[in-house]
C-alpha positions, 0 to 999 in steps of 0.5 A: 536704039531710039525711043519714041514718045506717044502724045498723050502720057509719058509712056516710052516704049522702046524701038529697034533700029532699022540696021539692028539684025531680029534677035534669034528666038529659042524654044526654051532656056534649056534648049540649045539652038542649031548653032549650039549642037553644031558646035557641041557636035563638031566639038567632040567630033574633032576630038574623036580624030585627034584621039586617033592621031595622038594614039594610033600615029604620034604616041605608042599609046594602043588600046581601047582605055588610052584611047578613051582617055585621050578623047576625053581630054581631047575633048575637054581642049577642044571645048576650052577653044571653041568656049574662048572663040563665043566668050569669056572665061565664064563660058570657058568654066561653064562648058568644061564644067558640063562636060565633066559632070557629063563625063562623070555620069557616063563614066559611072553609067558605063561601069555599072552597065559593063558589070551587069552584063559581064555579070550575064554573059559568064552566067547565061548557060545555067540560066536557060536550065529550070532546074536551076532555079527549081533544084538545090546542090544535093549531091551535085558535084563541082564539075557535073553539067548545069542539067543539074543542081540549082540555086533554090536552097541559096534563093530561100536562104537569101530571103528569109534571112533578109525577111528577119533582118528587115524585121528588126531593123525597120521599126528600131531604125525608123524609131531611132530616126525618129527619137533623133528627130522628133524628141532631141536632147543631149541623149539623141547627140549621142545616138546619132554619133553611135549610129554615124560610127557604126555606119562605117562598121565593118561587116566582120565585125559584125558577124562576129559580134553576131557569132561570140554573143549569139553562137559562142555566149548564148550556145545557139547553133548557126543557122539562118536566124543567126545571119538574120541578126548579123546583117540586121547589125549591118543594116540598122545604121544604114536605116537609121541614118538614111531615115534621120536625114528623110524626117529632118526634111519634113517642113516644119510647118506641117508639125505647127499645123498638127499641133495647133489643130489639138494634136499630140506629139506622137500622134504628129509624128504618126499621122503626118511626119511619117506618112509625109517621109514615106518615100525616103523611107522606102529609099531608106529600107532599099539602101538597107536591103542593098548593104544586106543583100551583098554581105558574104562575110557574116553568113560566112560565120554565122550560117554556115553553107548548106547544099540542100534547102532549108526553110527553119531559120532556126533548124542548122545551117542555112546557104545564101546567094551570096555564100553560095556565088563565094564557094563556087568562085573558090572552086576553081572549076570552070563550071562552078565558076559559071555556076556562081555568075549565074547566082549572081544574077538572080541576086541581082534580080531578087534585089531589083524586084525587092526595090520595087516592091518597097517603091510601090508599098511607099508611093503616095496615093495620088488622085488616078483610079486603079488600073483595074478599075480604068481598064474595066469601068464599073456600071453607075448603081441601078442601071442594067445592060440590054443581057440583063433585062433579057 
Protein backbone atom coordinates (compact mmCIF):
# COMPACT_ATOMS: atom_id res chain seq x y z
CA UNK A 1 0.00 0.00 0.00
CA UNK A 2 1.55 3.72 -0.97
CA UNK A 3 0.12 6.96 0.38
CA UNK A 4 -0.14 10.14 -1.26
CA UNK A 5 -0.03 13.39 0.11
CA UNK A 6 -2.18 16.41 -1.13
CA UNK A 7 -0.65 19.84 -1.77
CA UNK A 8 -2.05 21.92 0.53
CA UNK A 9 -2.48 20.38 4.29
CA UNK A 10 -1.01 17.37 5.83
CA UNK A 11 -3.70 15.21 4.96
CA UNK A 12 -3.09 11.39 3.74
CA UNK A 13 -5.31 9.32 2.77
CA UNK A 14 -4.20 5.97 1.81
CA UNK A 15 -4.30 4.30 -1.86
CA UNK A 16 -4.59 0.72 -2.78
CA UNK A 17 -2.02 -0.72 -4.88
CA UNK A 18 -2.73 -1.63 -8.66
CA UNK A 19 -1.98 -5.73 -7.83
CA UNK A 20 -4.05 -5.73 -4.55
CA UNK A 21 -7.53 -7.93 -5.40
CA UNK A 22 -10.98 -5.46 -4.49
CA UNK A 23 -11.61 -6.60 -1.05
CA UNK A 24 -15.25 -8.67 -1.09
CA UNK A 25 -18.33 -6.56 0.57
CA UNK A 26 -20.70 -8.42 2.64
CA UNK A 27 -24.20 -7.32 3.51
CA UNK A 28 -23.86 -7.40 6.94
CA UNK A 29 -21.61 -8.65 9.98
CA UNK A 30 -24.31 -11.52 10.74
CA UNK A 31 -24.36 -12.58 7.30
CA UNK A 32 -22.42 -15.36 5.73
CA UNK A 33 -20.92 -14.75 2.30
CA UNK A 34 -21.58 -17.68 -0.58
CA UNK A 35 -18.39 -19.11 0.10
CA UNK A 36 -19.43 -19.38 3.84
CA UNK A 37 -22.74 -21.37 2.91
CA UNK A 38 -20.77 -23.42 0.65
CA UNK A 39 -18.54 -24.39 3.04
CA UNK A 40 -21.23 -24.84 6.01
CA UNK A 41 -23.37 -26.74 3.58
CA UNK A 42 -20.62 -29.18 2.16
CA UNK A 43 -19.47 -29.40 5.60
CA UNK A 44 -22.52 -31.43 6.88
CA UNK A 45 -23.22 -32.79 3.92
CA UNK A 46 -19.89 -34.59 3.56
CA UNK A 47 -20.99 -35.64 7.28
CA UNK A 48 -24.04 -36.95 6.28
CA UNK A 49 -22.27 -39.97 4.00
CA UNK A 50 -19.71 -40.42 6.29
CA UNK A 51 -22.67 -41.20 8.85
CA UNK A 52 -23.54 -43.65 6.09
CA UNK A 53 -20.63 -45.48 5.61
CA UNK A 54 -19.30 -45.48 9.49
CA UNK A 55 -23.07 -46.89 10.37
CA UNK A 56 -24.27 -48.94 7.55
CA UNK A 57 -20.78 -50.51 6.19
CA UNK A 58 -17.88 -50.24 8.33
CA UNK A 59 -19.46 -50.76 12.21
CA UNK A 60 -22.55 -53.09 13.04
CA UNK A 61 -24.09 -49.65 14.29
CA UNK A 62 -28.31 -49.77 12.74
CA UNK A 63 -30.68 -47.63 13.80
CA UNK A 64 -31.88 -44.16 13.30
CA UNK A 65 -30.14 -42.96 17.09
CA UNK A 66 -26.48 -44.08 16.00
CA UNK A 67 -26.97 -42.74 12.90
CA UNK A 68 -27.56 -39.50 14.51
CA UNK A 69 -25.17 -39.83 16.83
CA UNK A 70 -22.62 -40.35 14.12
CA UNK A 71 -23.49 -37.44 11.97
CA UNK A 72 -23.16 -35.15 14.45
CA UNK A 73 -19.95 -36.04 15.36
CA UNK A 74 -18.99 -36.62 11.86
CA UNK A 75 -19.99 -33.10 11.54
CA UNK A 76 -18.55 -31.81 14.35
CA UNK A 77 -14.91 -33.32 12.35
CA UNK A 78 -15.70 -32.25 9.38
CA UNK A 79 -16.19 -28.50 10.81
CA UNK A 80 -12.67 -28.75 12.89
CA UNK A 81 -10.93 -29.47 9.12
CA UNK A 82 -12.26 -27.20 7.16
CA UNK A 83 -12.04 -24.52 10.21
CA UNK A 84 -8.02 -25.39 10.27
CA UNK A 85 -7.97 -25.25 6.36
CA UNK A 86 -9.33 -20.90 6.59
CA UNK A 87 -7.79 -20.32 9.99
CA UNK A 88 -6.24 -20.80 13.20
CA UNK A 89 -7.47 -22.25 16.43
CA UNK A 90 -9.80 -19.30 17.04
CA UNK A 91 -11.70 -20.30 14.27
CA UNK A 92 -11.62 -23.99 14.90
CA UNK A 93 -12.96 -23.11 18.64
CA UNK A 94 -15.57 -20.81 17.23
CA UNK A 95 -17.03 -23.01 14.46
CA UNK A 96 -17.32 -25.99 16.83
CA UNK A 97 -18.59 -23.96 19.47
CA UNK A 98 -21.51 -22.90 17.12
CA UNK A 99 -22.35 -25.98 15.86
CA UNK A 100 -22.74 -27.31 19.36
CA UNK A 101 -25.08 -24.31 20.46
CA UNK A 102 -26.62 -25.10 17.06
CA UNK A 103 -26.91 -29.07 17.92
CA UNK A 104 -28.15 -28.20 21.25
CA UNK A 105 -31.35 -26.29 20.17
CA UNK A 106 -32.02 -28.71 17.73
CA UNK A 107 -31.78 -31.42 20.01
CA UNK A 108 -34.04 -29.57 22.43
CA UNK A 109 -36.43 -28.63 19.76
CA UNK A 110 -36.53 -32.09 18.49
CA UNK A 111 -37.75 -33.86 21.67
CA UNK A 112 -40.38 -31.13 22.67
CA UNK A 113 -41.79 -31.65 19.01
CA UNK A 114 -41.28 -35.42 19.15
CA UNK A 115 -43.45 -35.26 22.64
CA UNK A 116 -46.11 -33.18 21.30
CA UNK A 117 -47.15 -34.96 18.57
CA UNK A 118 -46.47 -38.65 19.93
CA UNK A 119 -48.70 -36.91 22.56
CA UNK A 120 -51.40 -36.11 19.55
CA UNK A 121 -51.16 -38.98 17.41
CA UNK A 122 -52.15 -41.56 20.72
CA UNK A 123 -55.02 -39.07 21.46
CA UNK A 124 -56.61 -38.00 18.03
CA UNK A 125 -59.61 -40.30 17.98
CA UNK A 126 -61.32 -38.89 20.95
CA UNK A 127 -60.77 -35.68 19.82
CA UNK A 128 -62.92 -35.85 16.76
CA UNK A 129 -65.77 -36.67 19.43
CA UNK A 130 -67.77 -33.52 20.97
CA UNK A 131 -68.91 -35.24 23.51
CA UNK A 132 -65.57 -35.42 24.78
CA UNK A 133 -65.15 -32.20 25.82
CA UNK A 134 -69.00 -31.71 26.55
CA UNK A 135 -69.66 -35.19 28.88
CA UNK A 136 -68.22 -36.13 32.25
CA UNK A 137 -67.20 -40.32 32.89
CA UNK A 138 -70.72 -40.79 34.40
CA UNK A 139 -71.13 -44.41 34.39
CA UNK A 140 -68.75 -44.59 31.40
CA UNK A 141 -66.67 -47.79 31.80
CA UNK A 142 -62.77 -48.39 31.23
CA UNK A 143 -63.41 -50.02 27.55
CA UNK A 144 -66.86 -48.25 26.10
CA UNK A 145 -65.93 -46.50 22.88
CA UNK A 146 -65.18 -42.74 23.10
CA UNK A 147 -68.93 -41.69 21.69
CA UNK A 148 -68.98 -41.66 25.16
CA UNK A 149 -67.57 -39.88 28.25
CA UNK A 150 -65.64 -36.89 28.38
CA UNK A 151 -63.21 -35.04 30.13
CA UNK A 152 -65.44 -31.65 31.09
CA UNK A 153 -65.65 -32.65 34.65
CA UNK A 154 -61.43 -32.90 34.85
CA UNK A 155 -61.22 -29.35 32.48
CA UNK A 156 -63.27 -27.63 35.17
CA UNK A 157 -61.65 -29.22 38.01
CA UNK A 158 -58.27 -28.34 36.38
CA UNK A 159 -59.49 -24.64 36.12
CA UNK A 160 -60.89 -23.87 39.03
CA UNK A 161 -58.39 -25.29 41.24
CA UNK A 162 -55.78 -23.23 39.25
CA UNK A 163 -57.95 -20.15 39.73
CA UNK A 164 -57.54 -20.59 43.61
CA UNK A 165 -54.13 -21.41 43.58
CA UNK A 166 -53.15 -17.99 41.25
CA UNK A 167 -55.46 -16.47 43.62
CA UNK A 168 -53.34 -16.72 46.41
CA UNK A 169 -49.98 -17.20 45.24
CA UNK A 170 -49.88 -13.93 42.88
CA UNK A 171 -50.40 -11.01 45.39
CA UNK A 172 -48.05 -13.40 48.33
CA UNK A 173 -45.28 -14.10 45.58
CA UNK A 174 -45.03 -10.67 44.16
CA UNK A 175 -45.38 -9.08 47.72
CA UNK A 176 -42.57 -11.50 48.72
CA UNK A 177 -40.42 -10.32 45.75
CA UNK A 178 -41.02 -7.21 46.56
CA UNK A 179 -40.33 -6.92 50.46
CA UNK A 180 -37.07 -9.23 48.89
CA UNK A 181 -36.42 -6.47 46.66
CA UNK A 182 -37.53 -3.10 47.79
CA UNK A 183 -37.22 -3.05 51.67
CA UNK A 184 -33.83 -5.71 52.41
CA UNK A 185 -32.48 -6.36 55.62
CA UNK A 186 -31.26 -9.17 57.25
CA UNK A 187 -35.18 -10.70 57.68
CA UNK A 188 -35.43 -10.25 53.71
CA UNK A 189 -31.73 -12.73 53.65
CA UNK A 190 -33.91 -15.14 55.25
CA UNK A 191 -36.92 -15.09 53.13
CA UNK A 192 -35.03 -15.50 50.20
CA UNK A 193 -32.88 -18.70 51.27
CA UNK A 194 -36.77 -20.08 52.73
CA UNK A 195 -38.35 -19.56 49.37
CA UNK A 196 -34.85 -20.51 47.27
CA UNK A 197 -35.21 -23.92 49.46
CA UNK A 198 -38.39 -24.58 48.75
CA UNK A 199 -38.14 -23.89 45.00
CA UNK A 200 -36.99 -27.41 44.99
CA UNK A 201 -39.81 -28.98 47.26
CA UNK A 202 -40.88 -31.82 46.32
CA UNK A 203 -44.62 -31.90 45.42
CA UNK A 204 -45.60 -34.73 47.84
CA UNK A 205 -44.55 -32.72 50.29
CA UNK A 206 -46.46 -30.46 49.47
CA UNK A 207 -49.46 -32.29 49.24
CA UNK A 208 -49.26 -33.74 52.50
CA UNK A 209 -48.57 -30.65 54.04
CA UNK A 210 -51.77 -29.81 52.21
CA UNK A 211 -53.57 -33.07 53.63
CA UNK A 212 -52.38 -33.40 57.66
CA UNK A 213 -52.95 -29.75 58.21
CA UNK A 214 -55.92 -28.99 55.97
CA UNK A 215 -57.92 -32.48 55.98
CA UNK A 216 -56.49 -34.42 59.03
CA UNK A 217 -55.80 -31.17 61.46
CA UNK A 218 -58.59 -28.64 60.41
CA UNK A 219 -61.41 -31.90 59.66
CA UNK A 220 -61.87 -30.39 56.25
CA UNK A 221 -62.96 -32.94 53.35
CA UNK A 222 -60.92 -33.31 50.04
CA UNK A 223 -62.19 -31.18 47.54
CA UNK A 224 -61.13 -29.10 45.23
CA UNK A 225 -60.24 -26.09 47.54
CA UNK A 226 -58.02 -28.36 49.20
CA UNK A 227 -55.71 -29.09 46.03
CA UNK A 228 -56.02 -25.21 45.31
CA UNK A 229 -54.01 -24.82 48.54
CA UNK A 230 -51.46 -27.61 47.73
CA UNK A 231 -50.34 -26.41 44.36
CA UNK A 232 -50.53 -22.94 45.73
CA UNK A 233 -47.53 -24.31 48.06
CA UNK A 234 -46.04 -25.46 44.76
CA UNK A 235 -46.37 -22.56 43.22
CA UNK A 236 -45.71 -19.77 45.47
CA UNK A 237 -41.78 -20.28 45.41
CA UNK A 238 -41.79 -20.41 41.85
CA UNK A 239 -43.50 -16.94 41.69
CA UNK A 240 -41.54 -15.53 44.28
CA UNK A 241 -38.29 -16.21 43.09
CA UNK A 242 -38.87 -15.72 39.13
CA UNK A 243 -40.42 -11.98 40.44
CA UNK A 244 -37.16 -11.36 42.92
CA UNK A 245 -35.15 -11.78 39.89
CA UNK A 246 -37.56 -9.42 37.44
CA UNK A 247 -37.74 -6.39 40.28
CA UNK A 248 -33.79 -6.43 40.71
CA UNK A 249 -33.53 -5.83 36.88
CA UNK A 250 -35.50 -2.35 37.06
CA UNK A 251 -32.77 0.02 36.78
CA UNK A 252 -32.07 1.86 39.66
CA UNK A 253 -32.44 5.20 38.11
CA UNK A 254 -36.12 4.95 37.47
CA UNK A 255 -36.75 4.63 41.57
CA UNK A 256 -33.97 7.91 41.83
CA UNK A 257 -36.24 9.90 39.51
CA UNK A 258 -39.47 8.78 41.40
CA UNK A 259 -38.26 9.69 44.74
CA UNK A 260 -36.76 12.98 43.68
CA UNK A 261 -40.19 14.06 42.14
CA UNK A 262 -41.76 13.87 46.01
CA UNK A 263 -42.65 10.12 45.72
CA UNK A 264 -43.06 7.46 48.58
CA UNK A 265 -41.36 4.48 48.48
CA UNK A 266 -44.75 2.55 48.17
CA UNK A 267 -46.16 4.65 45.75
CA UNK A 268 -42.35 3.98 43.59
CA UNK A 269 -42.81 0.46 43.91
CA UNK A 270 -46.59 0.69 42.92
CA UNK A 271 -46.71 3.21 39.92
CA UNK A 272 -43.21 2.75 38.47
CA UNK A 273 -41.30 -0.94 39.50
CA UNK A 274 -44.06 -2.89 38.94
CA UNK A 275 -45.66 -1.43 36.02
CA UNK A 276 -41.76 -1.46 34.44
CA UNK A 277 -41.45 -5.48 35.84
CA UNK A 278 -44.72 -6.33 34.35
CA UNK A 279 -43.72 -8.48 31.50
CA UNK A 280 -41.33 -10.62 33.91
CA UNK A 281 -44.00 -11.05 35.89
CA UNK A 282 -46.20 -12.41 33.55
CA UNK A 283 -43.59 -14.74 32.76
CA UNK A 284 -43.40 -15.32 36.54
CA UNK A 285 -46.97 -16.33 36.83
CA UNK A 286 -46.59 -18.72 33.29
CA UNK A 287 -43.70 -20.36 35.08
CA UNK A 288 -46.34 -20.75 37.96
CA UNK A 289 -49.10 -22.00 35.94
CA UNK A 290 -46.65 -24.15 34.15
CA UNK A 291 -45.41 -26.10 37.55
CA UNK A 292 -49.01 -26.19 38.64
CA UNK A 293 -50.74 -27.14 35.91
CA UNK A 294 -48.67 -30.80 35.67
CA UNK A 295 -48.99 -31.71 39.31
CA UNK A 296 -50.53 -35.07 39.70
CA UNK A 297 -49.32 -36.16 43.30
CA UNK A 298 -50.95 -33.53 45.43
CA UNK A 299 -54.51 -33.68 43.65
CA UNK A 300 -53.72 -37.15 44.29
CA UNK A 301 -54.05 -36.68 48.08
CA UNK A 302 -56.01 -33.84 48.65
CA UNK A 303 -58.91 -33.81 45.73
CA UNK A 304 -59.56 -37.11 45.24
CA UNK A 305 -61.07 -38.63 41.53
CA UNK A 306 -64.50 -37.95 40.59
CA UNK A 307 -66.19 -39.26 37.69
CA UNK A 308 -68.93 -36.81 37.40
CA UNK A 309 -68.67 -32.45 37.54
CA UNK A 310 -68.26 -30.67 40.24
CA UNK A 311 -68.15 -26.65 40.25
CA UNK A 312 -68.32 -26.18 44.43
CA UNK A 313 -64.36 -26.19 45.18
CA UNK A 314 -65.70 -26.70 48.60
CA UNK A 315 -68.46 -29.45 48.07
CA UNK A 316 -66.32 -33.20 47.97
CA UNK A 317 -63.98 -34.55 45.61
CA UNK A 318 -63.10 -32.87 42.58
CA UNK A 319 -61.13 -34.50 39.38
CA UNK A 320 -58.29 -33.10 37.31
CA UNK A 321 -56.64 -33.52 34.05
CA UNK A 322 -53.94 -34.30 35.33
CA UNK A 323 -55.63 -36.88 38.09
CA UNK A 324 -57.64 -37.74 35.32
CA UNK A 325 -54.79 -38.87 32.42
CA UNK A 326 -53.05 -40.68 35.68
CA UNK A 327 -56.16 -43.08 36.45
CA UNK A 328 -56.60 -43.92 32.84
CA UNK A 329 -52.95 -44.60 32.16
CA UNK A 330 -53.34 -47.08 35.13
CA UNK A 331 -56.15 -48.82 33.68
CA UNK A 332 -54.40 -51.00 31.46
CA UNK A 333 -57.24 -50.53 28.77
CA UNK A 334 -56.13 -49.54 25.41
CA UNK A 335 -59.02 -47.30 25.01
CA UNK A 336 -58.38 -45.79 28.47
CA UNK A 337 -55.05 -45.20 27.57
CA UNK A 338 -56.32 -43.18 24.39
CA UNK A 339 -58.48 -41.85 26.40
CA UNK A 340 -55.84 -40.18 28.67
CA UNK A 341 -53.51 -39.00 25.52
CA UNK A 342 -56.33 -37.18 24.61
CA UNK A 343 -56.77 -35.23 28.05
CA UNK A 344 -53.18 -34.70 27.66
CA UNK A 345 -53.68 -32.68 24.92
CA UNK A 346 -56.52 -30.34 26.04
CA UNK A 347 -53.85 -29.78 29.31
CA UNK A 348 -51.76 -28.75 26.81
CA UNK A 349 -54.03 -26.79 25.10
CA UNK A 350 -55.66 -25.14 28.22
CA UNK A 351 -52.03 -24.46 29.22
CA UNK A 352 -51.06 -22.86 25.99
CA UNK A 353 -54.21 -20.49 26.07
CA UNK A 354 -53.55 -19.41 29.84
CA UNK A 355 -49.84 -18.47 28.55
CA UNK A 356 -51.17 -16.26 26.27
CA UNK A 357 -53.85 -14.62 28.11
CA UNK A 358 -51.17 -13.59 30.89
CA UNK A 359 -48.80 -12.12 27.68
CA UNK A 360 -51.57 -10.19 26.45
CA UNK A 361 -52.80 -9.01 30.17
CA UNK A 362 -48.80 -7.70 30.49
CA UNK A 363 -48.00 -6.43 27.29
CA UNK A 364 -46.83 -2.75 27.48
CA UNK A 365 -49.41 -0.39 26.14
CA UNK A 366 -47.47 0.73 23.17
CA UNK A 367 -48.45 3.85 20.88
CA UNK A 368 -50.58 1.59 17.61
CA UNK A 369 -54.70 2.07 17.84
CA UNK A 370 -56.76 -0.93 18.79
CA UNK A 371 -57.29 -3.41 16.04
CA UNK A 372 -60.75 -2.49 16.05
CA UNK A 373 -60.15 0.76 15.95
CA UNK A 374 -57.85 0.56 12.69
CA UNK A 375 -60.09 -1.75 10.89
CA UNK A 376 -62.95 0.44 11.16
CA UNK A 377 -61.64 4.17 11.52
CA UNK A 378 -64.03 6.67 13.44
CA UNK A 379 -65.69 9.79 11.52
CA UNK A 380 -63.74 13.05 12.67
CA UNK A 381 -66.62 14.78 15.31
CA UNK A 382 -69.23 16.98 13.32
CA UNK A 383 -68.99 15.44 9.97
CA UNK A 384 -71.75 13.39 8.49
CA UNK A 385 -71.92 10.77 5.21
CA UNK A 386 -73.96 11.57 2.21
CA UNK A 387 -76.88 8.79 4.11
CA UNK A 388 -77.00 10.97 6.89
CA UNK A 389 -77.89 14.20 5.24
CA UNK A 390 -80.60 12.10 3.27
Amino acid sequence: MTTTQQAAGTTYRPVLDDDAPPAVPRGSLGRKSPEERFVLWGTWAAALGLAWVVTQRLLPLAGIPWFVVAFFVGGLVMTAVTAGMQGGRVEIGDRLVGALVVGGAVLVGAALVSTIGYVFYRGWEPLLHANFYLSDMSGVGPADPFDKGGVLHAMVGTLIELSIAVAITLPLGIGTAVFMTEVGGRFATVVRTVVEAMTALPSIVAGLFIYSVFIVALGYPRSGLAAGLALAVMMLPIIARASDVVLRVVPGGLREASLALGAGRWKTVWHVVLPTARPGLATALILGIARGAGETSPVLLTSGAAAFLVTDPTDGVMNSLPLFIYTNVRSGQGTSEDRAFAAATVLLVIVLALFVIARLLARPRGTKPPLLSRLVPRRPAGTSTPEDRS
